[in-house]
VOLO-250856 format. One record per residue: residue in three letters; z, x, y of N, C-alpha, C in turn. Coordinates in steps of 0.02 Angstrom, whole numbers, plus 50000, padded with zeros to 5 digits. Each point is the difference from the previous one (the first is absolute). Layout:
N
ALAZXYZXYZXY/...
***
This chain:
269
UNK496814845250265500185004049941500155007250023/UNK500615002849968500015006450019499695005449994/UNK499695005250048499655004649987500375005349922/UNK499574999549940500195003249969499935009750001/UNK500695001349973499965009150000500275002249930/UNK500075008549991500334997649944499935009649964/UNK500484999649940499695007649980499764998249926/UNK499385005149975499915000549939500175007849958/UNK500284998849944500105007549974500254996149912/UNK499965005949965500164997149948500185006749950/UNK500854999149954500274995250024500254998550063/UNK500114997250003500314997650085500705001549995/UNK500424999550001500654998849992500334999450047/UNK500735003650027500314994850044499575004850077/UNK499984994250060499685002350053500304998650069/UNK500205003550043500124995350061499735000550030/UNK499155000649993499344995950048500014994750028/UNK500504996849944499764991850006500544997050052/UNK500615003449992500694997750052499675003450061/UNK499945005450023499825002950062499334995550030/UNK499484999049970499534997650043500364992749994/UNK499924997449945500384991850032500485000050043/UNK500515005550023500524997150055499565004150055/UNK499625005250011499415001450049499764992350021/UNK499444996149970499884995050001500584993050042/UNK500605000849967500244994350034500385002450069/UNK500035004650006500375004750069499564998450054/UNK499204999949976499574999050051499804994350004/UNK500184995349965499684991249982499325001149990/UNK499815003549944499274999549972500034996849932/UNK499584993650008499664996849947499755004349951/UNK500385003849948499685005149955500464999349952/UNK499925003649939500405000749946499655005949943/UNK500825005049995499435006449935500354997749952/UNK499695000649959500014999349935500045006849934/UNK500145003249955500155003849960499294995549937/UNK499635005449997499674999249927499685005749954/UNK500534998249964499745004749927499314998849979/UNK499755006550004499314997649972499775008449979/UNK499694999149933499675003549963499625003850010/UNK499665004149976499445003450042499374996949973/UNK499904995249954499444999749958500094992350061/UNK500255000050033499824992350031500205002050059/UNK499795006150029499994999850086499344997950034/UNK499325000949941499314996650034500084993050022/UNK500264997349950500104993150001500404997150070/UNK500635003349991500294998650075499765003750061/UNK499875004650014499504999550051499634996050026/UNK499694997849960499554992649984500214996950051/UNK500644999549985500424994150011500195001250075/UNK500245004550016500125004350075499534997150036/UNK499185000249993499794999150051499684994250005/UNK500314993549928499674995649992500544994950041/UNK500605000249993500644995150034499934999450093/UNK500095005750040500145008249961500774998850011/UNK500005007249961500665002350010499905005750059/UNK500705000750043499765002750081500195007249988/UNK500315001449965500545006949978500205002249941/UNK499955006249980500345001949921500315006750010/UNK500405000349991500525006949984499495002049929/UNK499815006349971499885002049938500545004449988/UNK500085000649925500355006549974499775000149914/UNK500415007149970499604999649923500004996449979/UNK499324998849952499515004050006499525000250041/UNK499804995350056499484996550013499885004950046/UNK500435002950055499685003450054499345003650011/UNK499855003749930499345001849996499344996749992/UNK500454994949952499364994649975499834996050041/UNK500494997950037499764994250062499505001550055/UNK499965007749996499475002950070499324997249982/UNK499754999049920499334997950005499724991350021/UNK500724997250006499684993350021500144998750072/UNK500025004550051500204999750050499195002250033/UNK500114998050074499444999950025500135007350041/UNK500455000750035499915009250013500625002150001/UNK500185004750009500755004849964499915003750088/UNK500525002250026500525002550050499705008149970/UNK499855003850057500115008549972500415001949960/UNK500704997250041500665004149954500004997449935/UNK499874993449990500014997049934499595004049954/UNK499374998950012499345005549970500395007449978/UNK500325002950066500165005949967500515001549961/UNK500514995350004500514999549948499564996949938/UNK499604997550000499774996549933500444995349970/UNK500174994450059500644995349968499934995850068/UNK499904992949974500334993950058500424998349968/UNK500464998550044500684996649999500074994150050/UNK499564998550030499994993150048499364999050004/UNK499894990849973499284997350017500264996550071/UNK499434998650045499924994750062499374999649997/UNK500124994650048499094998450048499955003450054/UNK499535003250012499655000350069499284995049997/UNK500144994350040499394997350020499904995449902/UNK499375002350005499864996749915499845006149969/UNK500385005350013499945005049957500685003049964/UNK500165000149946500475001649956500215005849994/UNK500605001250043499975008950025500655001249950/UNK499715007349987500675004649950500245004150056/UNK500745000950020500315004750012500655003049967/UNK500395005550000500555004349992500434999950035/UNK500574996149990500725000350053500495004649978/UNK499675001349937500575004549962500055009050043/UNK499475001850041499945004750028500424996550062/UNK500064997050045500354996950060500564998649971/UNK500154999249947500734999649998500355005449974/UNK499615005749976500455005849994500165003750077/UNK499305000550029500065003150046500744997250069/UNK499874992849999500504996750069500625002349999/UNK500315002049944500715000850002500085006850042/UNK499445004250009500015005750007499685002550075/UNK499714996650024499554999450066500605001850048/UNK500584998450010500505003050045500255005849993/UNK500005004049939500175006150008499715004450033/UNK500625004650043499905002750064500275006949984/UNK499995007449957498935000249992500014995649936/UNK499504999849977499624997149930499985007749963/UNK500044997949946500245006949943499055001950003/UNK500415008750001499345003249961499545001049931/UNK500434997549973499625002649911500254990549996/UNK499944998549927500134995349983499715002949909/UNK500574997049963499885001749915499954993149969/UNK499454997349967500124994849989499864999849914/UNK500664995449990500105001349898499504993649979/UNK499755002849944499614992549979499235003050033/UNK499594993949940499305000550001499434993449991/UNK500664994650019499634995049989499994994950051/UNK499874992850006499804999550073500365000050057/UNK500604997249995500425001550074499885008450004/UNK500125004649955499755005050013499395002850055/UNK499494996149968499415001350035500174997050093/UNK500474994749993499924995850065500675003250056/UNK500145006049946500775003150057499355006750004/UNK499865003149966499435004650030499624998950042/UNK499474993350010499524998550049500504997150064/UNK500564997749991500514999750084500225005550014/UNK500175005949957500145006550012499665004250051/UNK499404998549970499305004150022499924994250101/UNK499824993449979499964997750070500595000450049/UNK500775001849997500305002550024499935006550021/UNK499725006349956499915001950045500375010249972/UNK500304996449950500605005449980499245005649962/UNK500205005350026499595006249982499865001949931/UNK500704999949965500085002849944500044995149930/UNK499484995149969500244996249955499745000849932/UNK500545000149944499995001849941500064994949942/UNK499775001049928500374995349956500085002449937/UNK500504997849964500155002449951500284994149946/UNK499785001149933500194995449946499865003349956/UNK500454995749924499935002749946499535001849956/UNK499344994550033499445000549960499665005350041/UNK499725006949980499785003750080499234997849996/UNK499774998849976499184997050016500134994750043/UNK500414994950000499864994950019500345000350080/UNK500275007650006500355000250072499585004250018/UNK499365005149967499545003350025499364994050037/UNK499734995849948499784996050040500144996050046/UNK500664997450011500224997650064499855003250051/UNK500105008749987500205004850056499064999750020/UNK499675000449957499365000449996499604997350052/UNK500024992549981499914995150037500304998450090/UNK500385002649991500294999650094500015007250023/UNK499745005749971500215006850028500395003550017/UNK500634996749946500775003050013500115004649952/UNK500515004649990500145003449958500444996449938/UNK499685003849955500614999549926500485004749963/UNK500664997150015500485004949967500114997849921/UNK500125006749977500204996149910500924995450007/UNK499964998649954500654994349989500565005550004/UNK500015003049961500495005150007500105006850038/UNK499584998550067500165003150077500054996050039/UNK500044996249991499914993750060500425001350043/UNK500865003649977500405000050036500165008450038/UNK499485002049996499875007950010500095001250065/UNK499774994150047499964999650099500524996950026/UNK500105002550040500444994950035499534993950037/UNK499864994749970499504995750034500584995350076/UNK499494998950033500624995350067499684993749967/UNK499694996949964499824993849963500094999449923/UNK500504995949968499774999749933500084992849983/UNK499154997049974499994995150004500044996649916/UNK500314995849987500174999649916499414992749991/UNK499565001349956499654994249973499904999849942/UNK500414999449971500065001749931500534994949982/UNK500034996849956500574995749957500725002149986/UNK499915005850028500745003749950500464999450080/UNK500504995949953500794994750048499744994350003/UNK499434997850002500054990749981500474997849952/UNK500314994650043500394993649943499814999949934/UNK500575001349957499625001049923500125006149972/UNK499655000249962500135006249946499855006950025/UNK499785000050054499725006850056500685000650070/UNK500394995149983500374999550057500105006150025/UNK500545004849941500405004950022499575006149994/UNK499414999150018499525006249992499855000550099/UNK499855007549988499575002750066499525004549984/UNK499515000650044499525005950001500135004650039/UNK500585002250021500225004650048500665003149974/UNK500235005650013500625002349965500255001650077/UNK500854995550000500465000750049499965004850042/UNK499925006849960500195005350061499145003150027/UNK499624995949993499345004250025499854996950053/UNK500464993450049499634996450036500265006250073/UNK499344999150059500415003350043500394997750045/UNK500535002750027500154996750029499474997450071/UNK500184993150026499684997750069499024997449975/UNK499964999649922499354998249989500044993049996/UNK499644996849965499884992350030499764998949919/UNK500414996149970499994998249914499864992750013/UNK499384997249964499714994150025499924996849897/UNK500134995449983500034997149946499534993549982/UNK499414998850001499824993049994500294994649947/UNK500565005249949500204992549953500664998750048/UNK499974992150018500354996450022500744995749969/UNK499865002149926500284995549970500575003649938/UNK500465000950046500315000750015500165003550074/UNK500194997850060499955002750060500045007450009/UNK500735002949953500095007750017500035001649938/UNK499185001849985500015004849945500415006949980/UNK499945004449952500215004149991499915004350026/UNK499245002550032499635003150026500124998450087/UNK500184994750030500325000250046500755000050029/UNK500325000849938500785000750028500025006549998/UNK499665002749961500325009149996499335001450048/UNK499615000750033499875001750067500304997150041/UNK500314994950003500524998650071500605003250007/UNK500155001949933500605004149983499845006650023/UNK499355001550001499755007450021499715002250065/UNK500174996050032499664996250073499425000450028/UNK499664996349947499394995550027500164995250013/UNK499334997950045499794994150030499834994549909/UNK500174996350003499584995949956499774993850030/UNK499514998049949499724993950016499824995849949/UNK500254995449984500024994249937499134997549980/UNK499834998549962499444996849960500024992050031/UNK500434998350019500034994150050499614998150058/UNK499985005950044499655001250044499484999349995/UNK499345001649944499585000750000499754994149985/UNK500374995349950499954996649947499954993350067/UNK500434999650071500054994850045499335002950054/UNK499685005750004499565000550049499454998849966/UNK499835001949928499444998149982499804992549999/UNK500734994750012499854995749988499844996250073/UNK500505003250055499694997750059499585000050018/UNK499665007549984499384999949989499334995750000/UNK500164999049930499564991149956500014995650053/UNK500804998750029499934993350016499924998350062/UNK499595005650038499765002150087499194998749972/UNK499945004349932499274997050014499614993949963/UNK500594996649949499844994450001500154994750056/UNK500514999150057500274994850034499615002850065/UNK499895006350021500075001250059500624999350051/UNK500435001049970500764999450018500595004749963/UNK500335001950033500555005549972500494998249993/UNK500304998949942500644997849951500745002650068/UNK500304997449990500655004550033500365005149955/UNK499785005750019500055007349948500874999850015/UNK500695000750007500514998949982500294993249959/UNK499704995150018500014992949948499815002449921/UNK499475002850029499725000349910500555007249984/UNK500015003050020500495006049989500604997749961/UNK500194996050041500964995249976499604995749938/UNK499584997049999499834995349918499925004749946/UNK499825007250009499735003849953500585002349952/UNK500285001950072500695002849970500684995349956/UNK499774995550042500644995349978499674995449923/UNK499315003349980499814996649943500085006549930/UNK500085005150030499925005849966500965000050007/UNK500374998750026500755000449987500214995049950/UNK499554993849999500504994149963499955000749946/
***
């Protein structure tokens, strides 16, 4: 029987967890299969249950559960703890470990830059938020900030990791060499044609990094490429967090340009 994997979030809606680790899986001829399940929050005790009763070997989390899932887990990862969010269940041994890929996959896209930016501004206050701040900080970059509309809720972010907080409407006051967008505004949809950045404030030669994927070249990244930055797609993050997962569920590493060409060519059709 195949080792079962799989993500829970709810709603769930459309995901390509489930295409990337299943062609991960058959690239390597592993007896496995993920699965996509919607599930509620009033019935994540229950499946848990279930996790370690089958078991199930692997789970991608996302909203709402990330928080809620840390109490049925047997121990949580530092970084996880300090983000206050799992996003990947595994086993170690017979113990039911929580970790955070969502911090490893902001950071990878970025590990080759030769220098690595000094400041870094990061928009948004909610969890990729929290998980581009704590790779910010383990990278290494001196100067890291955040800013959102709600300002309490970007004071306690700043709070919590010991970064500074700018109000919403200075954000664009610095010339930052990082501006990292985690925020909804240019997702597919009714936010498409929105940005959190105005055209002429990017600097030139900074590094405009976007985690919404979906649509590839947001708004927020064509007019910094237009302004010559570096950018970097929500893609990126979205394929390392997942290589991520699936190194420490398999003990084996996906072929990172394979999955690259499926991502893309699923996000074009």
């Amino acid at each position: 029987m195949p080792r079962a994997y799989g993500i829970i979030g709810w709603p769930l809606g459309h995901t390509m967890s489930p295409a990337l680790h299943n062609w991960g899986f058959a690239e390597l001829g592993l007896d496995a299969h993920y699965t996509a399940w919607p599930l509620e929050p009033t019935d994540l005790p229950a499946f848990m249950e279930r996790v370690r009763a089958e078991p199930i070997h692997g789970l991608s989390v996302t909203i709402p559960h990330k928080r809620a899932v840390m109490a049925h887990l047997d121990r949580i990862s530092d970084r996880a703890r300090a983000i206050g969010a799992v996003n990947t269940v595994y086993w170690d041994g017979k113990a039911l470990y929580g970790e955070n890929t969502d911090v490893i996959g902001v950071v990878a896209p970025l590990r080759g830059l030769d220098p690595l930016p000094r400041s870094a501004m990061v928009l948004g206050a909610g969890g990729a938020a929290r998980a581009a701040v704590a790779g910010f900080l383990e990278l290494g970059i001196p100067r890291v900030a955040v800013a959102n509309r709600t300002q309490a809720k970007a004071e306690a972010l700043a709070a919590d990791f010991g970064v500074a907080c700018v109000r919403w409407d200075e954000r664009m006051d610095a010339d930052w060499e990082l501006i990292c967008n985690t925020t909804p505004l240019g997702m597919s949809g009714d936010l498409e044609g929105r940005t959190p950045w105005n055209a002429d404030r990017f600097a030139t030669g900074a590094v405009a990094y976007d985690i919404v994927y979906n649509p590839l070249e947001t708004r927020f990244l064509a007019e910094a490429g237009a302004a010559g930055c570096r950018t970097v797609s929500g893609l990126e993050m979205f394929l390392h967090q997942g290589l991520a997962q699936f190194r420490l569920w398999t003990g084996q590493d996906m072929d990172e340009a394979g999955a690259r060409r499926l991502l893309l060519a699923a996000l074009r059709s």
